[in-house]
N, C-alpha and C positions, 0 to 999 in steps of 0.2 A: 333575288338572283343578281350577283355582278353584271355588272354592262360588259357586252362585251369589247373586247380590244380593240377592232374596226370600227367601234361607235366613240370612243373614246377620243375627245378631241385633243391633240398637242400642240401646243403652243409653247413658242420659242423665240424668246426677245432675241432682236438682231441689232437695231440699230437705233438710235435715237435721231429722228431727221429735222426736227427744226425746237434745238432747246432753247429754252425763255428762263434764265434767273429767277426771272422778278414772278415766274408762275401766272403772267395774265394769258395765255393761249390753252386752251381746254378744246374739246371735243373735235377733231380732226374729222374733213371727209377724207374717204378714199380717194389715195394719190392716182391720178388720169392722161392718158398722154394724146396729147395734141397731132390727130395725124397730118395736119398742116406744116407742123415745123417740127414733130421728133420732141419737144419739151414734154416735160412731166410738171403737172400743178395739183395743189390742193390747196384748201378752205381751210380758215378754223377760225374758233370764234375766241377775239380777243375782248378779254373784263380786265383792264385796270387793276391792278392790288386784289385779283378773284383770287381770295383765300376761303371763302364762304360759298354755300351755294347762291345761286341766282343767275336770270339772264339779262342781267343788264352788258348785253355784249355788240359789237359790231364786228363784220367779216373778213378778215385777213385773207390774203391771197401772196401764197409761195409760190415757184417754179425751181425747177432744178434740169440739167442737160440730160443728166439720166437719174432713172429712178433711185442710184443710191446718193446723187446730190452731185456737186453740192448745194443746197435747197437755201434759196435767197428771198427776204421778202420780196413783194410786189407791192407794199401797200395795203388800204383798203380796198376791198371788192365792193362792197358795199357798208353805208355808215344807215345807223337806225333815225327813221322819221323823226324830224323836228313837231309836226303835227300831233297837237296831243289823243286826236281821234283816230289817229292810224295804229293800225294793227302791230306795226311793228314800233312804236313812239318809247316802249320800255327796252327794246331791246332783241337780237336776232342769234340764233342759237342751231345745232344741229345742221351745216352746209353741206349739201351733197349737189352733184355733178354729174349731168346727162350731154352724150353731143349726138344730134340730131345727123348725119351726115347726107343725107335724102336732101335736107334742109342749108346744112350746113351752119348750123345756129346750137350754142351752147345753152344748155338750160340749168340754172343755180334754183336749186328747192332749198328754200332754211323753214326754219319754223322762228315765232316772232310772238311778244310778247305786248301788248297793252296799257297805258296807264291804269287801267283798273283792272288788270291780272289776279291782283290779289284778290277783290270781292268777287269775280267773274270764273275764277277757277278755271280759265279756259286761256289756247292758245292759238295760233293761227299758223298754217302750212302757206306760205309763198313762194312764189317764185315768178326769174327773171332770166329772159334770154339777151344775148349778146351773140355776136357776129365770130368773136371771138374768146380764148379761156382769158383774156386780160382786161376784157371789156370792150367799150362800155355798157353796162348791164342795165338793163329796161325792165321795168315790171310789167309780167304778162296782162294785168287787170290793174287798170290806171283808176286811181281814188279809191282805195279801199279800206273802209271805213268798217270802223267796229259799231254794229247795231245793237240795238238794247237788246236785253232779254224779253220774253216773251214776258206778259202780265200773270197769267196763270199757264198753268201744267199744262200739255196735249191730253184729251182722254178719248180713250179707245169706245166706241161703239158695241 
């Protein structure tokens, strides 16, 4: 049976807010606006020469006065662990954006990758809160470290 017309989603390119030539900015979070100052920010995760897949990325942080721009770097938000046992020491990917206002504290979730990503097949969800959308950004769980794998399987009783 056709889907109906109401289920059907449309989607309609508008605008391009923050292009990169060189193609290293991929996966954007949603753009958010700061009820402190009226600015609009988003995240995205900048790879160097990312022609290929992978997350060897660190987090860029844009602003703009309103949400159609015009949308100016800020820098990084955060750069990936030098620590080869840190969860994020390959690289950080996927930035999204909560603001707390109870709290008044901004919270940045990425996801983050490992030096041994590849034989671990696994990735890691972090996150870091900040006072503000421009920083500076604290990780919620200070030293967090990648554990080995379990020696053998769980099994069920």
């Amino acid at each position: 049976a056709p889907i109906p017309r109401h289920k059907q989603p449309l989607l309609q390119y508008v605008k391009t807010i923050a292009y990169d030539p060189a193609n290293n900015l991929r996966d954007p979070s949603p753009a958010v606006q700061d009820p402190a100052t009226g600015r609009w920010h988003f995240w995205v995760d900048f790879m160097p020469g990312a022609q290929g897949p992978g997350w060897e990325a660190s987090l860029k942080h844009f602003s703009a006065p309103e949400i159609t721009g015009p949308w100016a770097s800020q820098g990084f938000a955060l750069n990936h662990s030098t620590a080869p046992a840190a969860w994020d020491y390959a690289g950080q990917f996927s930035p999204s954006t909560i603001y707390d206002a109870a709290d008044k504290t901004w919270w940045l979730y990425y996801s983050a990758s490992g030096k041994n990503q590849t034989e671990l097949l696994t990735n890691a969800q972090m996150v870091c809160s900040a006072p503000s959308p421009d920083g500076p950004w604290t990780p919620a769980v200070s030293g967090c470290r990648q554990l080995p794998l379990p020696s053998a399987s769980p099994t069920s009783d």
